[in-house]
N, C-alpha and C positions, 0 to 999 in steps of 0.2 A: 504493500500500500504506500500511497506516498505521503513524503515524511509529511506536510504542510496539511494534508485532509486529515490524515492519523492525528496531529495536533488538536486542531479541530472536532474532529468525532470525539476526542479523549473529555474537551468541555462540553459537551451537547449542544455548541452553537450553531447555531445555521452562517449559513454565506451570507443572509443578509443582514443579522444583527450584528456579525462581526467587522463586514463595509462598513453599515451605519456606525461606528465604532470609529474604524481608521478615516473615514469622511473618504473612501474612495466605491467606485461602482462594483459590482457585483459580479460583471464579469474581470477588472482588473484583477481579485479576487482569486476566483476563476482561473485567469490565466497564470497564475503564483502557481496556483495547487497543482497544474496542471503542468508546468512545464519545471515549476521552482526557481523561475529567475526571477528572481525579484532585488531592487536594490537592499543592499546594509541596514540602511535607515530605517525600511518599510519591517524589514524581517525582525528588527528589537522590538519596534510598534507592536509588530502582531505577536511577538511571544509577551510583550506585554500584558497584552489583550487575554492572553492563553492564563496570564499567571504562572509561567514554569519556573522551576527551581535554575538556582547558577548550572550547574553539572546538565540538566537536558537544554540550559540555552550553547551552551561553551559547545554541546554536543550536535545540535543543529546548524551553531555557525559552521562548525567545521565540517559536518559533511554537505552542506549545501556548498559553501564558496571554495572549499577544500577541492570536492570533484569536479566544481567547473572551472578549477585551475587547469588540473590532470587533464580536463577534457581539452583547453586551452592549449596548452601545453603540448599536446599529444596533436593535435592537428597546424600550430603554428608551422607554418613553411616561411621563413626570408629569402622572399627571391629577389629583392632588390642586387642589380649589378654593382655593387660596391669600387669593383675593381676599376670601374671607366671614370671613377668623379672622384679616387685617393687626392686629385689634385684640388679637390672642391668642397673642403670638408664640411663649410654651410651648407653643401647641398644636402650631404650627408645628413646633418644634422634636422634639416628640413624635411625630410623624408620620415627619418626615422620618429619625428614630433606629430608627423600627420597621423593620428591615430585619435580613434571614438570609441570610448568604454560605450558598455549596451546600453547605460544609463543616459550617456548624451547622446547617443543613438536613437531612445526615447524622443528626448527633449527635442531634437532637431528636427526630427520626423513629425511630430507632432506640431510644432509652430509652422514649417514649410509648408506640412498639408491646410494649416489655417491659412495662409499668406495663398497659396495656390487654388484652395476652393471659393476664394472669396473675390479672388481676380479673376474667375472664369464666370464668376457670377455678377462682375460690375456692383457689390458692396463694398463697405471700406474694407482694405487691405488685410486689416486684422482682426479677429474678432479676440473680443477678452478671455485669454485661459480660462478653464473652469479649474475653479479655486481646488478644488479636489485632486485635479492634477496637481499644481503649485505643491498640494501640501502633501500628497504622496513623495515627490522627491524634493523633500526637506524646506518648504515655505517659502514666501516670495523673494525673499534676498539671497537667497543657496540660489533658485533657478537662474535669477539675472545674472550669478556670479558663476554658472554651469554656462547660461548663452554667451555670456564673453566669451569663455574660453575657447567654447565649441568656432565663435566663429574670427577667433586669431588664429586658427587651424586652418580651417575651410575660407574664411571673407567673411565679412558682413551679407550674412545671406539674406535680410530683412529689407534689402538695400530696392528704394521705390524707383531703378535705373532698368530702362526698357532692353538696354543696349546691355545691361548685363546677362538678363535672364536670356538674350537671344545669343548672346558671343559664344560663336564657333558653333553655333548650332547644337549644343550637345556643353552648358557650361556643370563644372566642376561640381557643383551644386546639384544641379539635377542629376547626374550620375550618383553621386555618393546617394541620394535620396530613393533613387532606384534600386539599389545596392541593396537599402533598407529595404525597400518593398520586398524585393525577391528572398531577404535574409531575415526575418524578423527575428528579435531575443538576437541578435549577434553585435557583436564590435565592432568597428573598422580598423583597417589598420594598411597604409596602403602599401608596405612593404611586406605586405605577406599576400597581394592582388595577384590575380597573375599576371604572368608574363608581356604577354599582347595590352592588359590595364594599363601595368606598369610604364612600356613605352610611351601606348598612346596618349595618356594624362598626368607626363611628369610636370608639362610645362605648364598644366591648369594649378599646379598646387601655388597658390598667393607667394609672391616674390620670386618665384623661377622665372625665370627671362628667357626668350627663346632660342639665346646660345648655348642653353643645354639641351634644347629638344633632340630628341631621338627617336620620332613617332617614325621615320624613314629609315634609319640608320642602318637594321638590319637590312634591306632592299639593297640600301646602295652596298654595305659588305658582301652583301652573294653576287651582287653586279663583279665584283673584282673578286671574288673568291679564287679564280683561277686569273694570273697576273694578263692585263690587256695590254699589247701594244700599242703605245698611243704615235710613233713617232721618233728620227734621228737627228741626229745632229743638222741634217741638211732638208730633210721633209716630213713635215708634220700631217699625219693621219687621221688628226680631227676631223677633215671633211669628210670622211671615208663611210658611206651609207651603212654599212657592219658592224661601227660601235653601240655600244650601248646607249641608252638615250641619259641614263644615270650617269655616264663617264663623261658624254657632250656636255653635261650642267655644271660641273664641277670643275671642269679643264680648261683653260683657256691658252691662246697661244700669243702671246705677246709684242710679237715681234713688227717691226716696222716693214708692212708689202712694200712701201716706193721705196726702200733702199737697194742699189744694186747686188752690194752684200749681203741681204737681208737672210738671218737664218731664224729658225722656230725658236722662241725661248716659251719653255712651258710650266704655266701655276697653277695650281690648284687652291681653288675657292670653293675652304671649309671651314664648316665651326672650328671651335675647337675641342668640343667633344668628336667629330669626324676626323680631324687631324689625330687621334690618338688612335684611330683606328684602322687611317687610311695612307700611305705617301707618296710621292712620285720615288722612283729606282731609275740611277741609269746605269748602263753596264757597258762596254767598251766591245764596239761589233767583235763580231766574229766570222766575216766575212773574210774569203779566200786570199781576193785581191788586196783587198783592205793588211793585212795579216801582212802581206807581202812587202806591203810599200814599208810596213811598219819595222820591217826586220833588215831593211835597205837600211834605213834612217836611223837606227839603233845602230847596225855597225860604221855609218858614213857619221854618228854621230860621238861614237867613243874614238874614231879616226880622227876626228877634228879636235877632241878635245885631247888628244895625246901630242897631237904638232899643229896648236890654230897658227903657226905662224906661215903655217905650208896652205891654207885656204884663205879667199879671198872675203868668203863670205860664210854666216856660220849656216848648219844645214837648218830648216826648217821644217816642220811635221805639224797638220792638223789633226790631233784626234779626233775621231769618231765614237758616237754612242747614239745605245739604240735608249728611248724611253717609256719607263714604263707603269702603270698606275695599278701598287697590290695592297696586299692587306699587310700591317701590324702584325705581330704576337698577339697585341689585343682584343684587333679586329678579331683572330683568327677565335679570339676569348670570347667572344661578344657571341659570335655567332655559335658557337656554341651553350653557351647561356642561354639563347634566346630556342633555338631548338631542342634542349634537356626536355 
C-alpha cells in the first residue's frame, strides 16, 4: 500500500477533510498519495495533520525523498559535451545552473499555463494564483522568491514582449514548458537533455551568445569527416560543383583575381566553437614532376651554398601545396558524442 494513503487510512480521515486541512484540493491530494511526490514543506504539513511520532516522521522523510534520490540518481545521464567549451568555463557553468527541481517545475508550469490561457482568451494576462496553491508551496513570499529564481535560469518568462514569445519560432520557454507537459512530477535539468536538445537549445539558454551555437556543428563535422580537397598553391577548387555546400560556406579564397601573380590564399570562416573542431591542413604535393624539380633545386641548392662565389645568382624554388579542410581530434570527439 502506499506509504501516504497507509498514513491516512491509519487516522480514518478522508481526502477531503485532510485538503480542507492543508487548504489545498482534493485531487492535489490525490496526486501525493498516488504518485508520492510531493514537496518537503507539504509532507511535515501532512504528517502534521496525521499526528505521527518523530521515529514514523524521520521514517517517511526518508523513504519518500531517500528513493526519489536513488531513482534520481539511477536514471541521471550528463550528456553535456564538456570537452568542446574547457575553454568557456561560464558556459560550463551556465549549463550546469540550468536546472528545475519538480517543485519549480510546479511553479513555472502553472503561472505559464495562467499567462498562456489567458492570452489565447484576450483576458488580462494573469489571473490571480489560487491562494491554495501559494500556500501549498510555502506562502506568498517562498513562491515570488521560487519565481525569481526559476526565471534567472530560464528569462523572465512573464515578460508582456510579442517578439519574445514568437523568437525563433520555438522560444526556450515554451520548450522547457513542453518538456513539462510531456514529463509531469519530473525536474529539469538541461545537461542531462539529450543529445539533439542539447545542441539545438544551447544558445536559447539566457546569456549564451550565438558564438557558441552548435545546432549545425555536427552536419558540418561529417561534411569533412573524411578530409576534402579544397585547392593548391596555384588553383583553388572552390568553384568546383562537387564540394560540399557546408565546405563553400565556410571557405573562402582571398586572393586578388586582377593581379597577374595572383594565387589562392584560403580562410576559413568559423566560430570559435567550429574552429576547435575544424582546420585548414596543407601538405607539400606529391606530384611526380613537382618531386622532381624539387630534388634539382635541393642538390643545385647545397651546390651553391658550398661555392656561392662560383654562381651568379642564388637558385630559387616555389613550393607547392595541396589544401585541405578536416577534422580536429575534437571534431573527430564531437562527432562521436553526438552519435553514442
Amino acid at each position: 500500500m502506499n506509504t501516504l494513503k497507509k498514513l491516512r487510512d491509519e487516522t480514518g480521515m478522508t481526502q477531503e477533510a485532510v485538503a480542507e486541512k492543508l487548504e489545498v484540493s482534493v485531487s492535489t491530494l490525490q496526486g501525493w498519495e498516488r504518485t508520492e511526490r510531493i514537496p518537503k514543506e507539504s509532507l511535515h504539513d501532512l504528517l502534521d495533520v496525521y499526528g505521527v511520532d518523530q521515529k514514523t516522521r524521520d521514517k517517511t522523510v526518508l523513504q519518500i525523498f531517500g528513493e526519489r534520490r536513488e531513482e534520481a540518481d539511477e536514471a541521471a545521464v550528463d550528456n553535456f559535451p564538456y570537452f568542446l567549451f574547457e575553454d568557456w568555463p561560464a558556459i560550463i557553468d551556465k549549463v550546469k545552473h540550468t536546472v528545475l527541481t519538480e517543485e519549480e517545475m510546479e511553479i513555472f508550469g502553472y503561472t505559464v499555463y495562467l499567462a498562456k490561457v489567458n492570452k489565447k482568451n484576450d483576458s488580462p494576462c494573469m489571473w490571480p494564483m489560487d491562494y491554495s496553491f501559494i500556500r501549498e508551496y510555502g506562502g506568498s513570499f517562498a513562491v515570488q522568491q521560487k519565481i525569481r529564481h526559476i526565471k534567472s535560469i530560464i528569462g523572465n518568462y512573464e515578460e508582456k514582449n510579442e517578439s519574445y514569445y514568437h523568437q525563433n519560432n520555438d522560444p526556450f520557454v515554451d520548450i522547457i514548458y513542453q518538456y513539462g507537459v510531456e514529463n509531469p512530477d519530473k525536474g529539469f535539468s538541461f545537461m542531462q537533455m539529450p543529445v539533439e536538445f542539447i545542441t539545438d537549445n544551447l544558445i536559447r539558454i539566457p546569456d549564451i551568445s550565438k558564438d557558441y551555437d552548435i545546432s549545425g556543428l555536427y552536419q558540418l563535422c561529417k561534411a569533412v569527416e573524411k578530409p576534402i580537397h579544397v585547392g593548391t598553391t596555384d588553383k583553388s577548387y572552390l568553384d568546383e560543383e562537387d564540394l560540399p555546400e557546408e565546405i563553400c560556406d565556410i571557405i573562402q579564397d582571398g586572393s586578388n583575381r586582377w593581379r597577374s601573380d595572383n594565387k589562392p590564399e584560403y580562410t576559413l570562416n568559423l566560430s570559435a566553437i567550429e574552429k576547435k573542431c575544424i582546420e585548414l591542413y596543407k601538405q607539400e604535393s606529391d606530384k611526380e614532376d613537382y618531386l622532381q624539380l624539387k630534388e634539382q633545386y635541393m642538390s643545385d641548392r647545397k651546390a651553391y651554398e658550398a661555392h656561392p662565389n662560383l654562381y651568379d645568382h642564388e637558385p630559387k624554388f616555389e613550393f607547392k601545396y595541396d589544401y585541405w579542410v578536416k577534422l580536429t581530434d575534437l571534431g573527430r570527439e564531437y562527432i562521436k558524442w553526438y552519435e553514442k
